[in-house]
Structure formats: C-alpha cells, structure tokens
PyMOL Python script that loads the backbone (N, CA, C, O; Angstrom):
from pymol import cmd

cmd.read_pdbstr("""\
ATOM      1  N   UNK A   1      16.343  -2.388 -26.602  1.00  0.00           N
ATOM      2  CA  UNK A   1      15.908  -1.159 -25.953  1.00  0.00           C
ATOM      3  C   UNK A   1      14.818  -1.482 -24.922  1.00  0.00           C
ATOM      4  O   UNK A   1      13.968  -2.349 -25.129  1.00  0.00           O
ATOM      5  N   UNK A   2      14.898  -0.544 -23.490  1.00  0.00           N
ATOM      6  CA  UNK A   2      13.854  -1.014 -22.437  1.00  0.00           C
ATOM      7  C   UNK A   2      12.419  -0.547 -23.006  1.00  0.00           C
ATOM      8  O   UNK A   2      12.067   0.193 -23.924  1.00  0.00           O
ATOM      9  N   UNK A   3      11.848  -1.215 -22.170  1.00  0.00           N
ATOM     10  CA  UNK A   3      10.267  -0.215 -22.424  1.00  0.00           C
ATOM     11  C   UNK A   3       9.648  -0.277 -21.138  1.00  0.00           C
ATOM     12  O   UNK A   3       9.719  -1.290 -20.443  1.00  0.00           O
ATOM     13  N   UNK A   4       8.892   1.020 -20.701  1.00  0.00           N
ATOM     14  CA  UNK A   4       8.410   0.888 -19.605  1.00  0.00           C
ATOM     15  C   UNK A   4       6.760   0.846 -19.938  1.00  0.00           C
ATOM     16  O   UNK A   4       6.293   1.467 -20.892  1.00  0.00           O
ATOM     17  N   UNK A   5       6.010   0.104 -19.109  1.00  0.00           N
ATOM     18  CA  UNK A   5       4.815  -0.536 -19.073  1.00  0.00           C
ATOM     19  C   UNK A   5       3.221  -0.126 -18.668  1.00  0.00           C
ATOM     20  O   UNK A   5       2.036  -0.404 -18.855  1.00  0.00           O
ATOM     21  N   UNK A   6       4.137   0.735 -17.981  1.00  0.00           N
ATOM     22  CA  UNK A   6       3.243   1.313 -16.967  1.00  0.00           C
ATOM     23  C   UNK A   6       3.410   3.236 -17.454  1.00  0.00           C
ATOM     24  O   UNK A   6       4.358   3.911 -17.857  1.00  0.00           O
ATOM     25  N   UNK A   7       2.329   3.464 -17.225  1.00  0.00           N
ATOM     26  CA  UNK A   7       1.546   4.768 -17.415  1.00  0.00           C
ATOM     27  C   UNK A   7       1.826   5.950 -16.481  1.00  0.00           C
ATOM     28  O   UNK A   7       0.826   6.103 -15.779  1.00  0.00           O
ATOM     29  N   UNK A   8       2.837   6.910 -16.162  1.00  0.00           N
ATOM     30  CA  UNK A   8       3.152   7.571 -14.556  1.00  0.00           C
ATOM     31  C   UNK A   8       1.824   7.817 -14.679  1.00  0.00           C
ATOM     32  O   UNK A   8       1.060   7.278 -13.879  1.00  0.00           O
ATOM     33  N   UNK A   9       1.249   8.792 -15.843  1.00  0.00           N
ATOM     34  CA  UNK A   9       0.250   9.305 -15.050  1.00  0.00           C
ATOM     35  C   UNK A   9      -1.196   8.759 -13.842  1.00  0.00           C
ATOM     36  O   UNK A   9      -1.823   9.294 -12.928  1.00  0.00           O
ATOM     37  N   UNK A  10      -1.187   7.216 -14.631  1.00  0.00           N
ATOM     38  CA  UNK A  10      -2.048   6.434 -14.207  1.00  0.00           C
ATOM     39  C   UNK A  10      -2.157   5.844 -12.856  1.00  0.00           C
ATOM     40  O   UNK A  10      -3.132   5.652 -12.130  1.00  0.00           O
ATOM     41  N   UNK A  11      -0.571   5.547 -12.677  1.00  0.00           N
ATOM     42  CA  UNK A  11       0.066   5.284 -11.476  1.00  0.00           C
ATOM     43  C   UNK A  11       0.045   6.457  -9.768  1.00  0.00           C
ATOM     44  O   UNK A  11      -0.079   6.296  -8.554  1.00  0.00           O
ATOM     45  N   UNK A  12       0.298   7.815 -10.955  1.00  0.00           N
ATOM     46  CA  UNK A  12      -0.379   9.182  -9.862  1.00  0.00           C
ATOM     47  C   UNK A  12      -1.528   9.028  -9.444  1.00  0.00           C
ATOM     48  O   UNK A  12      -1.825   9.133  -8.254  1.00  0.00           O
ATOM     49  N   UNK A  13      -2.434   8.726 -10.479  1.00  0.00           N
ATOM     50  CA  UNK A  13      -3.523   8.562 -10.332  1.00  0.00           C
ATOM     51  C   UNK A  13      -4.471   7.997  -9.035  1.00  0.00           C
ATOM     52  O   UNK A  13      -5.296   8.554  -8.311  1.00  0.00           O
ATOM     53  N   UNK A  14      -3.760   6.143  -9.130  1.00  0.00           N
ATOM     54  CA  UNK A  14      -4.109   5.550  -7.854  1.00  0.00           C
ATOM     55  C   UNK A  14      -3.434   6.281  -7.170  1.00  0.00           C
ATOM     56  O   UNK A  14      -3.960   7.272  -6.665  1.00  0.00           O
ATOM     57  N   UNK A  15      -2.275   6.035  -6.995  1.00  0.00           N
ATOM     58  CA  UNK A  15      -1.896   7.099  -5.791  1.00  0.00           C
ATOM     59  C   UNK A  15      -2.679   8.427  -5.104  1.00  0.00           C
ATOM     60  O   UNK A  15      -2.491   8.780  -3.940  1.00  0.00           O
ATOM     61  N   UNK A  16      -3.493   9.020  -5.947  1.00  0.00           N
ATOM     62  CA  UNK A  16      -3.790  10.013  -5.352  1.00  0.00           C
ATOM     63  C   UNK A  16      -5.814   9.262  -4.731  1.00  0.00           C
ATOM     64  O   UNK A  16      -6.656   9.760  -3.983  1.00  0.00           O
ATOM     65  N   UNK A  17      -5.794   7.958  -5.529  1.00  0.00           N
ATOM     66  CA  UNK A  17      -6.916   7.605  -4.687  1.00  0.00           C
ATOM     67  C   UNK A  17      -6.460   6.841  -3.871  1.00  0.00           C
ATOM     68  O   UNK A  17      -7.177   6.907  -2.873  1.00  0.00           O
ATOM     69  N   UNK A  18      -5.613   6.101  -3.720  1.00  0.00           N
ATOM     70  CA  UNK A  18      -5.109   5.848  -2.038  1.00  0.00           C
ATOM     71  C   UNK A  18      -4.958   7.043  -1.205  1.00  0.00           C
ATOM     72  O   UNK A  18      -5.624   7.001  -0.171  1.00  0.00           O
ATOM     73  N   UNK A  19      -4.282   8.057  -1.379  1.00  0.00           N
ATOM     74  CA  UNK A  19      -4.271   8.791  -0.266  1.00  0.00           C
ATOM     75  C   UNK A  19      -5.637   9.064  -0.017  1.00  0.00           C
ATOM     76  O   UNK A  19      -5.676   9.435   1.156  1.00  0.00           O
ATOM     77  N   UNK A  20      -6.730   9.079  -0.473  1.00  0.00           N
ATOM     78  CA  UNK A  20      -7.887   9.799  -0.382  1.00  0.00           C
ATOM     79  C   UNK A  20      -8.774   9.139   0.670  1.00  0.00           C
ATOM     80  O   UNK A  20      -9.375   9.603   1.639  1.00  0.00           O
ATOM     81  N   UNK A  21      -8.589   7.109  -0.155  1.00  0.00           N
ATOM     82  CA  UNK A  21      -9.313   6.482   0.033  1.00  0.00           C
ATOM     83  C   UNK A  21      -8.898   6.094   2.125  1.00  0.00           C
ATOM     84  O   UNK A  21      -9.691   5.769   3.009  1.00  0.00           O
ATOM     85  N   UNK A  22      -7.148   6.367   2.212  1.00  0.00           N
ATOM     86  CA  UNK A  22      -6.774   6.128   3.466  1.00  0.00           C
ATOM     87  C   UNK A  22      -6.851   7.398   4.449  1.00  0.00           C
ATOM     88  O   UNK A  22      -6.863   7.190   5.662  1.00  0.00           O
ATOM     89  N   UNK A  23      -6.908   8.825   3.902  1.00  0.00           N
ATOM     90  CA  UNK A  23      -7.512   9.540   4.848  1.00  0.00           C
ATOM     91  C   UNK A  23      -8.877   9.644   5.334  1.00  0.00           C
ATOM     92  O   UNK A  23      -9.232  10.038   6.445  1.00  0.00           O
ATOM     93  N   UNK A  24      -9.974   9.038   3.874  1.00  0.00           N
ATOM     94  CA  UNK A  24     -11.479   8.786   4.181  1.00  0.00           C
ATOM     95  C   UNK A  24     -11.707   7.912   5.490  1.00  0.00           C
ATOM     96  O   UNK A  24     -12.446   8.327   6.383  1.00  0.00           O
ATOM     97  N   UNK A  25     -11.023   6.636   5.582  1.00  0.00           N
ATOM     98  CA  UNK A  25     -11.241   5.079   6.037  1.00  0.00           C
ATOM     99  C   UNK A  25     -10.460   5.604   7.524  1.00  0.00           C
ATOM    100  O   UNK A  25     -10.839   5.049   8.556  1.00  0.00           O
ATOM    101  N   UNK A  26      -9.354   6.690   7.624  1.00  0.00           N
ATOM    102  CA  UNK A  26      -9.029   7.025   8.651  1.00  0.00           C
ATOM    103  C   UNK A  26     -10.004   7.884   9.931  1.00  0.00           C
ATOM    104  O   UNK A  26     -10.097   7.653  11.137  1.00  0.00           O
ATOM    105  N   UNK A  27     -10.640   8.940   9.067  1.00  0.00           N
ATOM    106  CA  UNK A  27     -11.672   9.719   9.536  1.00  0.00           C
ATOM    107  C   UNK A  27     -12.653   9.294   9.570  1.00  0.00           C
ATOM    108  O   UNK A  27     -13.131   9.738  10.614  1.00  0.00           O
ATOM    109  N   UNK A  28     -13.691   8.393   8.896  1.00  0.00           N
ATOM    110  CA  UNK A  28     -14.272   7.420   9.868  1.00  0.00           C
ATOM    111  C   UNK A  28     -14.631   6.586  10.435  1.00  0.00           C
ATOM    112  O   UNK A  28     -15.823   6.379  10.661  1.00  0.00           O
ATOM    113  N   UNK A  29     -13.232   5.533  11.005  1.00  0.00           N
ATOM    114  CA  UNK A  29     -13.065   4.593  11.684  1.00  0.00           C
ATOM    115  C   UNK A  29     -12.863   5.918  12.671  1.00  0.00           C
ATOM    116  O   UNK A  29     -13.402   5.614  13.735  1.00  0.00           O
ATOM    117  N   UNK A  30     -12.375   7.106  12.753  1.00  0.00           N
ATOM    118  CA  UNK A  30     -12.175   7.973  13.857  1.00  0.00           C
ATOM    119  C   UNK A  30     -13.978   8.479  14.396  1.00  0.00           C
ATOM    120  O   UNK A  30     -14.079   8.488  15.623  1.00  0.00           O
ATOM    121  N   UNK A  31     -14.845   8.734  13.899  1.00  0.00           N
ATOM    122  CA  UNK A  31     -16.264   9.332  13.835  1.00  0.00           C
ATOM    123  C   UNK A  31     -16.706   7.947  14.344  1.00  0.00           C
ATOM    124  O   UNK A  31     -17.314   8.035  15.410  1.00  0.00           O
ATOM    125  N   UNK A  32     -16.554   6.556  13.826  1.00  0.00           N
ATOM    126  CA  UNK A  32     -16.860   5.274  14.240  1.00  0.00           C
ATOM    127  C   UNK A  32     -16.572   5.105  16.027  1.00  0.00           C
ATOM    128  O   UNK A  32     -17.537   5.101  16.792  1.00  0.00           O
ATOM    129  N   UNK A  33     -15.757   5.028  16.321  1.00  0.00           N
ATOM    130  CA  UNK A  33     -15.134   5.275  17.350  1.00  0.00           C
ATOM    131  C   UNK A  33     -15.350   6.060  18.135  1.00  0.00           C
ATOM    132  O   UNK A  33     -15.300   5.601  19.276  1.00  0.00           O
ATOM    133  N   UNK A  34     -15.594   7.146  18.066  1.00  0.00           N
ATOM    134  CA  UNK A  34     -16.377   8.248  19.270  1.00  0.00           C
ATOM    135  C   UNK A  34     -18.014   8.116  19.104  1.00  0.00           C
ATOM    136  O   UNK A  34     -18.816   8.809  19.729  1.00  0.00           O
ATOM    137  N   UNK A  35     -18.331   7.175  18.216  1.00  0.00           N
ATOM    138  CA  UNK A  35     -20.043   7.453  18.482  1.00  0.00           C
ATOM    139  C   UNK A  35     -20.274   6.016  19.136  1.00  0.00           C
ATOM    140  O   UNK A  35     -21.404   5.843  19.593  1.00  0.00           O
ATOM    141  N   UNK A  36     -19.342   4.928  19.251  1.00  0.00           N
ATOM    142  CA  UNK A  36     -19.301   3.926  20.316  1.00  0.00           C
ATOM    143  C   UNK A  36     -18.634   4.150  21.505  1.00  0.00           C
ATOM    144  O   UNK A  36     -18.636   3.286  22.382  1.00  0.00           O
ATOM    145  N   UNK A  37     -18.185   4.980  21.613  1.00  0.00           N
ATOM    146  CA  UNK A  37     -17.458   5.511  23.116  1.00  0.00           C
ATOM    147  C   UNK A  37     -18.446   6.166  23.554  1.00  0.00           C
ATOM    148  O   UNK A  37     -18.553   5.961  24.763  1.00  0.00           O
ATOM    149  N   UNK A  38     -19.488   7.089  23.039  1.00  0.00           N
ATOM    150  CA  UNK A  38     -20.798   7.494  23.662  1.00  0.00           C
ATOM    151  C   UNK A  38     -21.914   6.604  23.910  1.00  0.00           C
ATOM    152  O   UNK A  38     -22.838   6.654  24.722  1.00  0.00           O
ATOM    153  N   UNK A  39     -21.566   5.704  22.922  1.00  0.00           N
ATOM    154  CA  UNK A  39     -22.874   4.398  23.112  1.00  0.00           C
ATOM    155  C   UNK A  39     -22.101   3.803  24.568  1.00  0.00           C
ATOM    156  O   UNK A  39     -22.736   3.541  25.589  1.00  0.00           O
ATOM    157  N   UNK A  40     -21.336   3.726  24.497  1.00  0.00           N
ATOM    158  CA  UNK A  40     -20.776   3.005  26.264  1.00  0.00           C
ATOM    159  C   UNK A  40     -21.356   3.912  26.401  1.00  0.00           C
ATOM    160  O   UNK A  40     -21.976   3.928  25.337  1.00  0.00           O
ATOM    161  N   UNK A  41     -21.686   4.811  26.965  1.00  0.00           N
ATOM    162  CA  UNK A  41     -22.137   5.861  28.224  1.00  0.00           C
ATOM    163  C   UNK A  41     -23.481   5.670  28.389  1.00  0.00           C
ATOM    164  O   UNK A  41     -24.020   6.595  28.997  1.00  0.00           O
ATOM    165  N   UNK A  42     -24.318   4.636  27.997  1.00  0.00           N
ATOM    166  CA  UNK A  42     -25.857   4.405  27.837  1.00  0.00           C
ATOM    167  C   UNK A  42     -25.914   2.439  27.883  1.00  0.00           C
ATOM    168  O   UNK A  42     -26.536   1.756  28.696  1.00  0.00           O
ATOM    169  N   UNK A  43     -25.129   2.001  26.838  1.00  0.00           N
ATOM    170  CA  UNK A  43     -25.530   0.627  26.985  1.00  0.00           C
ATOM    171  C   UNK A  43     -24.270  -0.007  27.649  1.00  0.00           C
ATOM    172  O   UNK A  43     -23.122  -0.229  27.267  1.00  0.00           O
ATOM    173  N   UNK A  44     -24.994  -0.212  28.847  1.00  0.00           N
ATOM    174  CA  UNK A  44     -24.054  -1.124  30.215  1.00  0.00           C
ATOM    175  C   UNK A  44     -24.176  -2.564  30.430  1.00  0.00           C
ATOM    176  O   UNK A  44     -24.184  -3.099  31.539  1.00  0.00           O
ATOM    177  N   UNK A  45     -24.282  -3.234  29.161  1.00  0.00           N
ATOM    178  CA  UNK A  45     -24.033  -5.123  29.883  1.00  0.00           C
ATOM    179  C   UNK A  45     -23.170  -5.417  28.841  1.00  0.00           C
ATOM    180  O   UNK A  45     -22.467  -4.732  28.098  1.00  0.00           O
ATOM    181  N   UNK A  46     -23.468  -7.015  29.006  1.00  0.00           N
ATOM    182  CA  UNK A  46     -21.987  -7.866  28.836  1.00  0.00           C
ATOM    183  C   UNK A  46     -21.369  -7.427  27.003  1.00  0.00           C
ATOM    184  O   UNK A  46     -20.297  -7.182  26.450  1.00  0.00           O
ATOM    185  N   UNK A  47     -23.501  -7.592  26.461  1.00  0.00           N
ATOM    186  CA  UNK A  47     -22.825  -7.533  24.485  1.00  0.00           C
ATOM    187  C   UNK A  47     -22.188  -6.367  24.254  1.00  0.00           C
ATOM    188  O   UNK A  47     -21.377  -6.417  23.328  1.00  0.00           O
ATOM    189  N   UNK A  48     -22.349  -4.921  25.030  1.00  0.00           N
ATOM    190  CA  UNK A  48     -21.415  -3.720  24.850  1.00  0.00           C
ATOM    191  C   UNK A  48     -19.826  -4.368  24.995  1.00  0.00           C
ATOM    192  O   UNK A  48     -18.905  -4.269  24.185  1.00  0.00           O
ATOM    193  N   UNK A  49     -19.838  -4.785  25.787  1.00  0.00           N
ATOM    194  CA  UNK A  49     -18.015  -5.301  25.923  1.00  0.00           C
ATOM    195  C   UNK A  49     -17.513  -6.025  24.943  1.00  0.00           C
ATOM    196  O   UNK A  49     -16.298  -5.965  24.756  1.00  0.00           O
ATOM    197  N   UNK A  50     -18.235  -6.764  24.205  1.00  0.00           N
ATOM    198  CA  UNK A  50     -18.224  -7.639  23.366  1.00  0.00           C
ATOM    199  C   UNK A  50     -18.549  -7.088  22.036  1.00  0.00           C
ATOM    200  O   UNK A  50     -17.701  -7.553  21.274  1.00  0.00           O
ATOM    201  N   UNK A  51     -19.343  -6.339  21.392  1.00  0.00           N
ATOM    202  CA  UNK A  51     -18.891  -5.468  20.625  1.00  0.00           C
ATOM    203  C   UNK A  51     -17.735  -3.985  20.408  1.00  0.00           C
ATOM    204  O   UNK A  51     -17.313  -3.462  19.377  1.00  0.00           O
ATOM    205  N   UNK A  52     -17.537  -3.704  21.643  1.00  0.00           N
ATOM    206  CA  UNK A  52     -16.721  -2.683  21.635  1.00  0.00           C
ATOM    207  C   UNK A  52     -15.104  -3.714  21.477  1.00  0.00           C
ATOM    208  O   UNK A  52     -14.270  -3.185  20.743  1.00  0.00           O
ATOM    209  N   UNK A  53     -14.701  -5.037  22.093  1.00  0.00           N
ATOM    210  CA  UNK A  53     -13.462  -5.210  21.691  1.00  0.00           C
ATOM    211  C   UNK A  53     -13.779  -5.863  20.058  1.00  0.00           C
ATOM    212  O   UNK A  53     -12.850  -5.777  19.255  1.00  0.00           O
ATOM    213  N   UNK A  54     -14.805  -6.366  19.698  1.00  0.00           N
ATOM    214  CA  UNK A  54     -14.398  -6.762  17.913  1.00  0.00           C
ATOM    215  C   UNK A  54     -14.703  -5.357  17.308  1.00  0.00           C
ATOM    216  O   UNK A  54     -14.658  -5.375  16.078  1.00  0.00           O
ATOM    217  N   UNK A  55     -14.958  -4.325  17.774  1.00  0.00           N
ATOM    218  CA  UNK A  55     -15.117  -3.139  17.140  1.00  0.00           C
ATOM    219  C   UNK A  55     -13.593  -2.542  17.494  1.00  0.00           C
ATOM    220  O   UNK A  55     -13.126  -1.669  16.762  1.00  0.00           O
ATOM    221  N   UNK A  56     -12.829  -3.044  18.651  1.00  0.00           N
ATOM    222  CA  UNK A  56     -11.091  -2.170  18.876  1.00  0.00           C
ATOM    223  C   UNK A  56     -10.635  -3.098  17.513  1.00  0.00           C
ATOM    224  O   UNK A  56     -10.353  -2.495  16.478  1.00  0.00           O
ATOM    225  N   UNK A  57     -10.575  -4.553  17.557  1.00  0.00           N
ATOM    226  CA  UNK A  57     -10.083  -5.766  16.913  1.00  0.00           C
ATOM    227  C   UNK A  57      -9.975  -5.159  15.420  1.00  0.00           C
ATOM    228  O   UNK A  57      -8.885  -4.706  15.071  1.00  0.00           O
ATOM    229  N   UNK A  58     -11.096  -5.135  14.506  1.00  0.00           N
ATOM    230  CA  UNK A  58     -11.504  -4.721  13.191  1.00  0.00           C
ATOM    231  C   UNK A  58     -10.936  -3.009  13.000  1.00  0.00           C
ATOM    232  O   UNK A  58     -10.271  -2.623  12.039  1.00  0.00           O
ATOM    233  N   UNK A  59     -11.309  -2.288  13.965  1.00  0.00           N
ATOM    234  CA  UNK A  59     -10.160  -0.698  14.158  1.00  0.00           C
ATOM    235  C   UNK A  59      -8.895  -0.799  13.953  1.00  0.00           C
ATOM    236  O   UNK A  59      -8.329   0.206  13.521  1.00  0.00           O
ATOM    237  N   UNK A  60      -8.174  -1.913  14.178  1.00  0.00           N
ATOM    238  CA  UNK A  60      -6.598  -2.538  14.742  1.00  0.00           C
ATOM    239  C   UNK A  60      -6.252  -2.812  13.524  1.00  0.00           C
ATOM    240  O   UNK A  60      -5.097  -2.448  13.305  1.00  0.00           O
ATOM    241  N   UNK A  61      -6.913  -3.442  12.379  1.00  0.00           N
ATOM    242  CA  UNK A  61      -6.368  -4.149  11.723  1.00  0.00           C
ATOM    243  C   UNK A  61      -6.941  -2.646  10.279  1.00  0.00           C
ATOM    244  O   UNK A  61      -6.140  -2.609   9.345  1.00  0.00           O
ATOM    245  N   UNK A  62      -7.794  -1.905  10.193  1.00  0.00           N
ATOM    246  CA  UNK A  62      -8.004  -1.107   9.611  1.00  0.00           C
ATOM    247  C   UNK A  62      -7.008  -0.056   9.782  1.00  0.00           C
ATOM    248  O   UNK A  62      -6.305  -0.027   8.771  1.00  0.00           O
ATOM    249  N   UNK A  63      -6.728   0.632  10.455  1.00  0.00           N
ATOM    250  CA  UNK A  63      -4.941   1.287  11.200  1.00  0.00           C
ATOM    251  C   UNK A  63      -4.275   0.691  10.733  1.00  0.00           C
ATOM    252  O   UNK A  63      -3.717   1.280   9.806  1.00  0.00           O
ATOM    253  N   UNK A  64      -3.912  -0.485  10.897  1.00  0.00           N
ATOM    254  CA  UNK A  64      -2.660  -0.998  10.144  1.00  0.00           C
ATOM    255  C   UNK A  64      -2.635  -1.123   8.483  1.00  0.00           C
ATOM    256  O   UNK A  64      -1.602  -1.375   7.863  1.00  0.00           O
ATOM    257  N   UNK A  65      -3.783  -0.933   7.930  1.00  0.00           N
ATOM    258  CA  UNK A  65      -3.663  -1.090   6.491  1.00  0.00           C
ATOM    259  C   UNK A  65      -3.651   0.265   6.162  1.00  0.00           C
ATOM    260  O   UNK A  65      -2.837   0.447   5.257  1.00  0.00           O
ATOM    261  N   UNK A  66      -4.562   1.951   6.733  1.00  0.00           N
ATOM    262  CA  UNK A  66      -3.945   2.956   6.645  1.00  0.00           C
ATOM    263  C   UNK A  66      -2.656   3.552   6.317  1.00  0.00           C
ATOM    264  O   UNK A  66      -2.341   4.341   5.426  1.00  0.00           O
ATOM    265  N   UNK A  67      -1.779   2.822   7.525  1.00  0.00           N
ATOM    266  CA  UNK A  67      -0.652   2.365   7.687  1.00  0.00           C
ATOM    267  C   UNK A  67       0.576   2.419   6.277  1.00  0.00           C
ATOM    268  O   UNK A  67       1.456   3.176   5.867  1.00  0.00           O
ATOM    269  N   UNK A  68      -0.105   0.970   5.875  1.00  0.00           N
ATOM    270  CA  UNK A  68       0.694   0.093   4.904  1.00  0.00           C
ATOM    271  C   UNK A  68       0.476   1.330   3.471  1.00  0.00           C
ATOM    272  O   UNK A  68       1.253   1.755   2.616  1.00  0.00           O
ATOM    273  N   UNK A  69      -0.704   1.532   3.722  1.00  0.00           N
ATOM    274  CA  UNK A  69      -1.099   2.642   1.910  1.00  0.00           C
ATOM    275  C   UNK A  69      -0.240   3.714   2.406  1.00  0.00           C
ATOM    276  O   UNK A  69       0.637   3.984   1.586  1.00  0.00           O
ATOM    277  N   UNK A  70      -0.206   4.233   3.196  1.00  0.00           N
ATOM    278  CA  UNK A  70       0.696   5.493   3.593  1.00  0.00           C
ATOM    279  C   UNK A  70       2.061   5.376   3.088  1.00  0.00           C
ATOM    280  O   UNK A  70       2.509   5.984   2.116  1.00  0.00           O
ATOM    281  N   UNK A  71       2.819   4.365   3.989  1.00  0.00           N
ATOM    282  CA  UNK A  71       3.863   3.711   3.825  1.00  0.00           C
ATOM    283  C   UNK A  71       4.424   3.151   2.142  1.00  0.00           C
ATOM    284  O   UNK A  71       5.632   3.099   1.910  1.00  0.00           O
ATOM    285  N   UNK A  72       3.414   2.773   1.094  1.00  0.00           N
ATOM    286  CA  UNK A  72       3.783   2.616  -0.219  1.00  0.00           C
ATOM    287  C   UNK A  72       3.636   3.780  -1.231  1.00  0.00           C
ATOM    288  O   UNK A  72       4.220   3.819  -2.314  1.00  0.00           O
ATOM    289  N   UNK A  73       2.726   4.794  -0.718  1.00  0.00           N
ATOM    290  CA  UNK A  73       2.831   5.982  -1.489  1.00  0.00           C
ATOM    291  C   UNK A  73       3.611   6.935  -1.428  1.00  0.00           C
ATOM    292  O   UNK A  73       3.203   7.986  -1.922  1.00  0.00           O
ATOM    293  N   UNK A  74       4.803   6.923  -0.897  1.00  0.00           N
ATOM    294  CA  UNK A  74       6.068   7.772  -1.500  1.00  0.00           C
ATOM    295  C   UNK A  74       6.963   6.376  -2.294  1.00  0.00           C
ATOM    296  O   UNK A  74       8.044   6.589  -2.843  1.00  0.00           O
ATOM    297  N   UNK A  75       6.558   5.465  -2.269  1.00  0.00           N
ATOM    298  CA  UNK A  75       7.664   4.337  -3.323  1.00  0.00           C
ATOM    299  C   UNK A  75       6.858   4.398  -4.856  1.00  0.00           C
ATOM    300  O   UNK A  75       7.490   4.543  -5.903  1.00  0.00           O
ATOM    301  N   UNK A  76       5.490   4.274  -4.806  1.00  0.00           N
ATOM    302  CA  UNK A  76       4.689   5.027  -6.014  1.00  0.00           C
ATOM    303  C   UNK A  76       4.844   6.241  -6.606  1.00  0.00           C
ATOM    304  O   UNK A  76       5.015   6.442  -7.808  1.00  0.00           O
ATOM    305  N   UNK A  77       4.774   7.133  -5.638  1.00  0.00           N
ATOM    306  CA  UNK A  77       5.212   8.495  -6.119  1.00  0.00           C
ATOM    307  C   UNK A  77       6.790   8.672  -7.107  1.00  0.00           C
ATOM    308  O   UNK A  77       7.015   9.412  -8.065  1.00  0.00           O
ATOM    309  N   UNK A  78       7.720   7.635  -6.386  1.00  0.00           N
ATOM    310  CA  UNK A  78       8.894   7.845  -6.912  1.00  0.00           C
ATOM    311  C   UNK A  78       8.956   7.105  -8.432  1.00  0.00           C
ATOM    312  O   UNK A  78       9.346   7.432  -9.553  1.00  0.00           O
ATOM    313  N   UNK A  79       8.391   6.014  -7.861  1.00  0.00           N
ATOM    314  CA  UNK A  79       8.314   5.316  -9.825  1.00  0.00           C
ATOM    315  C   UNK A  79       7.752   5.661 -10.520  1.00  0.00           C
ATOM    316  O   UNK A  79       8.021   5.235 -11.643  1.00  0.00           O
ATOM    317  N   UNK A  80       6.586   6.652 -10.407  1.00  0.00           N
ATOM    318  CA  UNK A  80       5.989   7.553 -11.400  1.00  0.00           C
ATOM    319  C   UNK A  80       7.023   8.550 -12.137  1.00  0.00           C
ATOM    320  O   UNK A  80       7.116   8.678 -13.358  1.00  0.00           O
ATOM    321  N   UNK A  81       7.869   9.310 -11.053  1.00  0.00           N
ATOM    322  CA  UNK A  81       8.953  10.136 -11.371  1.00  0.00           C
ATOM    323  C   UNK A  81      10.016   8.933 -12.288  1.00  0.00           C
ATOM    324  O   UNK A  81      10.121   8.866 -13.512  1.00  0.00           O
ATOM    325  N   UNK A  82      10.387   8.471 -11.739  1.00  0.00           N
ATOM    326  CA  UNK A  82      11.228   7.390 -12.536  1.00  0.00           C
ATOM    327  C   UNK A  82      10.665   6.716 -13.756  1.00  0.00           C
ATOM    328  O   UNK A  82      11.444   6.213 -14.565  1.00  0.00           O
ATOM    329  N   UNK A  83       9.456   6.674 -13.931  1.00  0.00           N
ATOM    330  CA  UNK A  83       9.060   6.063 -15.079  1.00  0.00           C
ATOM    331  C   UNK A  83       8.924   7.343 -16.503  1.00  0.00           C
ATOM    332  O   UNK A  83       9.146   7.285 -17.712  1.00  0.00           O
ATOM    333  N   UNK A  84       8.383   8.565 -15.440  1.00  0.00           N
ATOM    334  CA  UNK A  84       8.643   9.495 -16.400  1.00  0.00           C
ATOM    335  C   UNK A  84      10.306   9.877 -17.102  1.00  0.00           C
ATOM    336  O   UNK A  84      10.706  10.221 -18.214  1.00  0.00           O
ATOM    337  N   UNK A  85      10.787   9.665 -16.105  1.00  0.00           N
ATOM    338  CA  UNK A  85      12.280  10.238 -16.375  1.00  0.00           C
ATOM    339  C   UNK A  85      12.504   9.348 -17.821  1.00  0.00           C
ATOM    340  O   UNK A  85      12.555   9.872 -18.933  1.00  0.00           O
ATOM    341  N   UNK A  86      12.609   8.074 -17.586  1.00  0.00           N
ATOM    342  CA  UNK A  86      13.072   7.072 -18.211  1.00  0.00           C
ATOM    343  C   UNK A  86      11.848   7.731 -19.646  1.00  0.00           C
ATOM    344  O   UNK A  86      12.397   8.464 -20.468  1.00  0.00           O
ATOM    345  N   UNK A  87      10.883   7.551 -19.781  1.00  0.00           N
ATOM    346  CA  UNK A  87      10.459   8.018 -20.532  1.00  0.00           C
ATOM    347  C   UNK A  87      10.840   9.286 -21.344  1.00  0.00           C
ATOM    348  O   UNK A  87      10.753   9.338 -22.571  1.00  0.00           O
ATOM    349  N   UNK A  88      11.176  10.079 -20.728  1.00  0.00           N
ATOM    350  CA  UNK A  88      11.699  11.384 -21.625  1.00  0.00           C
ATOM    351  C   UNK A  88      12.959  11.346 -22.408  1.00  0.00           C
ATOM    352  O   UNK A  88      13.261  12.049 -23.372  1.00  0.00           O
ATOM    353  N   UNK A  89      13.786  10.211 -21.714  1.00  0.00           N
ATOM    354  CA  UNK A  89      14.831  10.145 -22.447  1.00  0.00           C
ATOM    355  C   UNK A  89      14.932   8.748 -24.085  1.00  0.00           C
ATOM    356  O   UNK A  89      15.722   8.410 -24.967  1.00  0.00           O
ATOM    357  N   UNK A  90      13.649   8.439 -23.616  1.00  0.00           N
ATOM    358  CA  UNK A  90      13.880   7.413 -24.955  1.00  0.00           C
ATOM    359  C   UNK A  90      13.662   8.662 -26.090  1.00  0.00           C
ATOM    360  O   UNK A  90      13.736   8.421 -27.295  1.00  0.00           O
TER     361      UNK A  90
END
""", "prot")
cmd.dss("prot")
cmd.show_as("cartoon", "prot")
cmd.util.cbc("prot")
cmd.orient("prot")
C-alpha cells in the first residue's frame, strides 16, 4: 500500500508564504527602484552609473526568481490537492 509523506496542509502552507514572500520582494524591489530613479535626478557622476547598473543587475536576477516562485505555485497547489485526494481514499 502507497503512503504519502508529505502534509497538504503544510505544503499550502509554504505555498501561501511564497506567494506572500514573492509579492513582498516584488513591491519592494518596485519602491527600491523609484527611490533610485529619483536619486539619479540629484547625484550626477560616474559611481551613480555604476550603482544604478549593479542595482538593474541584482533587480534582474530578483524578477527572475519572483518569476520561478510564481511559476511553481500552481504545481504545489496541485499536489496538495492530489495528496489530499490520495489521502481520502486510503
């Protein structure tokens, strides 16, 4: 007989702190981002250029992991359902 291992509810669980944790990290890398687009409007030499692209760089790669949590939480969502299912019927 199978056994399943894993906990749905527990599994909802993260899930519902990924979504949280990737709309938080979304909104403010977004607030991040407009309060250095105003700092350009005041500091004009070379280290502004130079922090503003490792500040696009580190944005780039934070977006893309948004991204990726977005992208795995409807395959979580579903094995929670599936783990329950399977569960109700043992």
């Amino acid at each position: 007989m199978s056994t399943a291992y894993v906990d749905a509810d527990k599994l909802r669980h993260l899930v519902g702190t990924l979504r949280a944790y990737s709309d938080d990290l979304e909104q403010y890398s977004d607030t991040l981002a407009a309060g250095i687009e105003r700092l350009g409007e005041t500091w004009r030499d070379e280290q502004f250029v130079y922090f503003s692209e490792d500040f696009t760089a580190a944005a780039t790669v934070l977006f893309r992991l948004v991204q990726e949590i977005r992208s795995v939480i409807p395959h979580l969502e579903q094995d929670a359902a599936t783990i329950e299912e399977f569960n109700e019927t043992r």
